[in-house]
Every structure is written in structure tokens, then in C-alpha cells.
C-alpha positions as CSV (number, residue, x, y, z in Angstrom):
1,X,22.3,38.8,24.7
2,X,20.1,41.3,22.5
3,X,17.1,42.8,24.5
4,X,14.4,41.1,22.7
5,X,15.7,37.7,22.7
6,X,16.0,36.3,26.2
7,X,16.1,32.6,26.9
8,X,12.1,32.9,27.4
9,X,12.0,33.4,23.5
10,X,14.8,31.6,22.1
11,X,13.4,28.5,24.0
12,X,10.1,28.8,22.4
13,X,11.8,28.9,19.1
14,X,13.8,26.2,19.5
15,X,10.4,24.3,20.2
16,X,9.1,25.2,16.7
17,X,11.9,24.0,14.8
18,X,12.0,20.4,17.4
19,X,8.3,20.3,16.2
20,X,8.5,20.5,12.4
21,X,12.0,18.8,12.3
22,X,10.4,15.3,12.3
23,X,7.6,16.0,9.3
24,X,10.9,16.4,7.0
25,X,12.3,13.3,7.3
26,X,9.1,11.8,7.4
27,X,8.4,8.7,4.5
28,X,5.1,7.1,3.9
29,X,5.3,3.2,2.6
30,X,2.8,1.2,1.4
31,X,3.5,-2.9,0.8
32,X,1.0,-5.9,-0.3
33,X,2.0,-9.5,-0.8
34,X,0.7,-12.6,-1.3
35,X,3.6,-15.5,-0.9
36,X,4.1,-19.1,-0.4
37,X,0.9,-19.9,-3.1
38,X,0.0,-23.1,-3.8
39,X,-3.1,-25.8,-4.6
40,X,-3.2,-29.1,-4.0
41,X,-6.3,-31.6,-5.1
42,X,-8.7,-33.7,-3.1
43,X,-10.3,-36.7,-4.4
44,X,-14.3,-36.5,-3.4
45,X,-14.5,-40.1,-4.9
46,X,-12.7,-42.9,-4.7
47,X,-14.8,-45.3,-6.5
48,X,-15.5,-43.0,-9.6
49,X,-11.8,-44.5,-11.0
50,X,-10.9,-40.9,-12.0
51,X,-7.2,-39.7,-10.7
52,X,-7.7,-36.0,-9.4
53,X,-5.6,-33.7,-12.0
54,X,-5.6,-29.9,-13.3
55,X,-5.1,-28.9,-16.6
56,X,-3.5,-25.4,-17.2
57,X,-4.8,-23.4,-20.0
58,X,-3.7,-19.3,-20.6
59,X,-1.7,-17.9,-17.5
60,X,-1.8,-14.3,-18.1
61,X,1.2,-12.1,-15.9
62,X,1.6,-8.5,-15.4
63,X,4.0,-6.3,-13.3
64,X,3.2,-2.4,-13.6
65,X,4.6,-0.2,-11.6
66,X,4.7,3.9,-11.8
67,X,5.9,7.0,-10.2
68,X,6.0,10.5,-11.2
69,X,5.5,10.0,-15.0
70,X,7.7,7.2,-15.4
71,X,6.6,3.8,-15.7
72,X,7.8,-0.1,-15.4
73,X,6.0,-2.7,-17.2
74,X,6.4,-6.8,-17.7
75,X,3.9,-9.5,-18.8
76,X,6.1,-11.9,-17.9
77,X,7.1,-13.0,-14.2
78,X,9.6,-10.8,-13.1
79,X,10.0,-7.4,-11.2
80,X,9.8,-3.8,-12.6
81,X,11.1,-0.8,-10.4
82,X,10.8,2.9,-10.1
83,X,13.1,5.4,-8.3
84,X,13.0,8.9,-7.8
85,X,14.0,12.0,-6.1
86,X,10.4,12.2,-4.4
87,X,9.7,8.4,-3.9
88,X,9.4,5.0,-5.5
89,X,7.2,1.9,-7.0
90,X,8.1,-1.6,-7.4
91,X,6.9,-5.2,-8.0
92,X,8.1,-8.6,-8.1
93,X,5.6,-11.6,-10.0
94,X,6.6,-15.6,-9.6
95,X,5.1,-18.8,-9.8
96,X,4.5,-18.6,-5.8
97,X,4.5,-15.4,-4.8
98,X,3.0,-11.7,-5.9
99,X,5.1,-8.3,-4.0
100,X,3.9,-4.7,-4.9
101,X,5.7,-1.9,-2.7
102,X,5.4,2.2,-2.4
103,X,7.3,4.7,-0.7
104,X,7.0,8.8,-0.8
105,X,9.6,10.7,0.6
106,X,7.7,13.9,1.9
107,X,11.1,16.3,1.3
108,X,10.8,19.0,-1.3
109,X,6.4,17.7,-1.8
110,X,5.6,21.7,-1.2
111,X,2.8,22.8,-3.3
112,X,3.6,19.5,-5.7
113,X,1.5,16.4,-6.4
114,X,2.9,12.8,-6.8
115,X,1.3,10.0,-7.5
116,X,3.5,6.2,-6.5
117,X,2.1,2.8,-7.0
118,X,2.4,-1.1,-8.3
119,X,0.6,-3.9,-9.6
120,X,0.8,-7.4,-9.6
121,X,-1.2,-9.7,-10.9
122,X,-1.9,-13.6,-12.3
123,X,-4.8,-15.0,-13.8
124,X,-4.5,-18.8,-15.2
125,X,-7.3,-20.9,-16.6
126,X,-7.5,-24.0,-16.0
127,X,-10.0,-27.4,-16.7
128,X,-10.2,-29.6,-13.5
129,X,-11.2,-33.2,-12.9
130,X,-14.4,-34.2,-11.8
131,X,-15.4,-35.2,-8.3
132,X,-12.4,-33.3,-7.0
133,X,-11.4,-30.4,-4.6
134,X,-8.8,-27.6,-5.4
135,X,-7.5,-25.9,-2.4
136,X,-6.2,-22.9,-2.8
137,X,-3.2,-21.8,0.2
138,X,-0.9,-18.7,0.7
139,X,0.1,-16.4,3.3
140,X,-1.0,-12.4,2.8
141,X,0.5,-9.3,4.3
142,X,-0.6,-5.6,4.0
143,X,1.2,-3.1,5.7
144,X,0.8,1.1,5.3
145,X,2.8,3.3,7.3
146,X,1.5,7.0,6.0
147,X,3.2,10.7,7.5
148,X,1.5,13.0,6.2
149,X,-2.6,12.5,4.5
150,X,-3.1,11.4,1.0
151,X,-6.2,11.9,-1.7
152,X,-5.2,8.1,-2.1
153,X,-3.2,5.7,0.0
154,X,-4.2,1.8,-0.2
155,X,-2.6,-1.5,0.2
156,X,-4.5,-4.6,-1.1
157,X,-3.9,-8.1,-1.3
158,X,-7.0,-10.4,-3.3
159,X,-7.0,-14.3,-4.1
160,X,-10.6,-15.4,-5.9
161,X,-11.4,-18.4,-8.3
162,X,-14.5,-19.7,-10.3
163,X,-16.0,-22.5,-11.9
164,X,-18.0,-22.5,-15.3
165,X,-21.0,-25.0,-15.8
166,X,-21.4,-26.1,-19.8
167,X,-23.2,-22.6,-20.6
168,X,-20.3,-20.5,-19.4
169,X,-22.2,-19.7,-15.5
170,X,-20.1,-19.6,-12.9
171,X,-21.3,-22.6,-10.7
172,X,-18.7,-22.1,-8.0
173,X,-16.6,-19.4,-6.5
174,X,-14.5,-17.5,-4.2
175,X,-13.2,-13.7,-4.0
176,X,-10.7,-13.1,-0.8
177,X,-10.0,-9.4,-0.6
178,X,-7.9,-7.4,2.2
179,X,-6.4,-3.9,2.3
180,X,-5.6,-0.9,4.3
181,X,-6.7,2.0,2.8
182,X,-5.6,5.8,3.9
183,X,-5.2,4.9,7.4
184,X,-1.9,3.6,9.1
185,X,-2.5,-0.6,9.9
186,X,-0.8,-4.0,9.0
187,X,-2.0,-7.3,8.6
188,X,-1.0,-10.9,7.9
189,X,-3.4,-13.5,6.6
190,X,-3.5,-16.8,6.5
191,X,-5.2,-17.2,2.5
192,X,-7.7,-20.4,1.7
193,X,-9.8,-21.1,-0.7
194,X,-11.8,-23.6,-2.6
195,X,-13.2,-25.4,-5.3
196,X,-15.3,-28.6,-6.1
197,X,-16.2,-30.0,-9.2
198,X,-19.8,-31.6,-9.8
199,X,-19.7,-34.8,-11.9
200,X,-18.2,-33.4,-15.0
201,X,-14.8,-32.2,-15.5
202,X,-14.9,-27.8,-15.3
203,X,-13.0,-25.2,-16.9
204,X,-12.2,-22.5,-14.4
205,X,-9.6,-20.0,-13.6
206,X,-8.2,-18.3,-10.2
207,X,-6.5,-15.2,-9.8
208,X,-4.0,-13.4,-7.3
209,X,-3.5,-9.7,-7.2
210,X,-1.0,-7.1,-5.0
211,X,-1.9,-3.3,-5.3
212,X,-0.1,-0.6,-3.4
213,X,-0.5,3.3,-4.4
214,X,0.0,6.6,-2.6
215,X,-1.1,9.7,-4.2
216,X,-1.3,13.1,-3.9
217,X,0.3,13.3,-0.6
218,X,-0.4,16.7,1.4
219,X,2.5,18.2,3.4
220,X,2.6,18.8,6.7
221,X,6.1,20.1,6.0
222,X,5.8,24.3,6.1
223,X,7.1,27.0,3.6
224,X,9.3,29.3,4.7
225,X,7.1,32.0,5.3
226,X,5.2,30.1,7.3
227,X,8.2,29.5,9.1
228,X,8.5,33.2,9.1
229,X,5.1,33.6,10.1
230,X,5.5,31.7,13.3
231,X,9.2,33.4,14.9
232,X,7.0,36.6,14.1
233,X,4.4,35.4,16.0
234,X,6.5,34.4,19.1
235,X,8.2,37.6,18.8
236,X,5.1,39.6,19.1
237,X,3.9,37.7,21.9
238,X,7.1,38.4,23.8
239,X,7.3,41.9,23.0
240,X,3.6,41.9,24.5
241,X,4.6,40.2,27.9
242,X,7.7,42.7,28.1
243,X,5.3,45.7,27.8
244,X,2.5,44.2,30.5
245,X,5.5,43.6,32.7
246,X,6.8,47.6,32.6
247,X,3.8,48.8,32.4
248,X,2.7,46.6,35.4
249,X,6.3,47.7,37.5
250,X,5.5,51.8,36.6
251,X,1.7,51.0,38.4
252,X,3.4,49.7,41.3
């Protein structure tokens, strides 16, 4: 064994490259859903003679997802996907359920800047009876695993709906709204949410929305000088110890 690498050393090195190992294989996700949607309606009189119903007016669909200049867009129901050497973005859109996932492999992110994300969303109008309650139901999860920091990591699930009154006010609402944002966490929520209609029939509309991004991720991963920087380090402080230890033997 060469002088100035006894095990002493070699097992401090070997404790560097254990510790930075892990950051390389590292990937950060990001996922937001909202599935199993559905309304059902609730008559609030009986002796009225009106049958509860819903009218469906513009339904207005978008998929967009995005990742390292490229880009994936419907308007349709449907999913869009992005893939790449440093990560990937896609989204799914249906009549019952809304899926936006991110991911960001931290290999080769040196000194670079990415930016990963997806969008779905739904927004139909609709005239409802009067007298009558629309319930809104759906089961929402948010989940965010993140390895190294970002300038922007979020995960986001929303559900909200309105009523108009004849001058175009809203008269009744709701706005549901959960994420994780830059922080590791998950989360699944049972969605609700309501309506009721006065004595006049209402225009309205509800939407649903799934947002996932991660951007500008910051390596913990190190160059190779740092690298370089660190075996020099350990090499120093053994040559130190080596030199307190003669010099310590020649004083005895």
C-alpha cells in the first residue's frame, strides 16, 4: 500500500463517494388528481311539480403539458405526454376524472435549469332547475416527492362552482383548493360540494383543475472538482495527522 493512503484514508474516501452516490439517482415527482367525479340532484320541493334536471351548455377541455421547450396540447379529453433525457410531463382529461404528473431526473442538471409541468382542466356551464340541489363528489390526491430544492415545485388539485342571479352576480358558490407546494407531503381528499337553486331556474358553471410543475431544480449532485476538492481535502488532513504523530514520537 502507498505511504499516504492507509486504510485510515481510503475509508474516509469511500464515505464521500457512499454520501453523494444517492443524490445521483435521485428523481423528484410531482402528481395531482381528481377521479371518480360526479353530481347527482336533490329535490328541495316536492310540491313545486318541477322534476330536478341540469342542462349542459359550453364544456370547455384542456390538457397542456411541457418540459424542456417542448410542449403537448389537447382541447379535447384525452392525454398529452412529454419525455426527455432530464424528466417528464403528462396529463390525462375524461368525463370523470382529471390526472397531471411530473418527474425530474436530477442526472446531468449541473449548472442547467429545467422547467416540467401539466395541466388539466374542465369548465362546463350549465342552467339548473329550480328548487333543487347539485352535489358535487370526487376523490382528490396530491402527492410530491422532491430530492433536491426547486425555485418552483407544486401539486394542486381544485373543484369550485357558481350560480348567477338574472343580472349575471354570482348568488352561490364554492372554491375547494389543495396542494403541496416545495415541500415533500401527500394527501387524499374526499371532494364535496354544492349548489341550491332559489325559485328560479340558474345558469351556472363548475370547474375541476390538476396542476403539477417542478422547476428550476438545484443540484445537490457535485462537479467534479468539487469532487476533487474534497479527496484533496481528506488528503491534507491525513498528511496533517501523519506529521503531529512523528513529530509527536521524535518529542518523546
Amino acid at each position: 500500500m502507498h505511504p499516504h493512503f492507509n486504510k485510515r484514508t481510503l475509508c474516509a474516501l469511500a464515505a464521500l463517494v457512499a454520501a453523494w452516490a444517492p443524490a445521483q439517482a435521485n428523481t423528484s415527482t410531482s402528481s395531482a388528481s381528481i377521479e371518480q367525479f360526479q353530481f347527482r340532484l336533490v329535490d328541495l320541493d316536492l310540491n313545486d311539480g318541477i322534476a330536478p334536471s341540469i342542462t349542459f351548455g359550453t364544456d370547455s377541455r384542456f390538457v397542456r403539458s411541457e418540459g424542456d421547450g417542448q410542449v403537448d396540447t389537447r382541447s379535447e379529453s384525452g392525454s398529452t405526454s412529454i419525455v426527455t433525457q432530464f424528466g417528464s410531463a403528462g396529463g390525462t382529461l375524461s368525463d370523470t376524472a382529471l390526472l397531471s404528473h411530473t418527474s425530474v431526473d436530477h442526472l446531468a442538471l449541473h449548472d442547467s435549469y429545467h422547467t416540467y409541468g401539466s395541466q388539466s382542466n374542465r369548465a362546463t356551464e350549465f342552467i339548473l332547475s329550480p328548487n333543487t340541489e347539485l352535489i358535487f363528489t370526487g376523490v382528490g390526491r396530491i402527492a410530491q416527492h422532491l430530492g433536491v430544492p426547486f425555485v418552483w415545485a407544486e401539486a394542486r388539485i381544485s373543484m369550485s362552482a357558481h350560480l348567477l342571479d338574472a343580472n349575471g352576480s354570482w348568488t352561490h358558490q364554492f372554491n375547494k383548493s389543495y396542494d403541496v407546494n416545495a415541500s415533500d407531503g401527500w394527501a387524499t381528499i374526499n371532494l364535496y360540494g354544492s349548489l341550491i337553486s332559489d325559485a328560479q331556474q340558474r345558469r351556472g358553471e363548475f370547474s375541476l383543475d390538476a396542476f403539477t410543475v417542478l422547476a428550476e431544480p438545484v443540484s445537490t449532485v457535485p462537479e467534479p472538482s468539487t469532487y476533487a476538492m474534497l479527496l484533496a481535502g481528506t488528503f491534507m488532513l491525513g498528511a496533517v495527522a501523519r506529521r503531529r504523530k512523528a513529530a509527536a514520537a521524535r518529542a518523546a
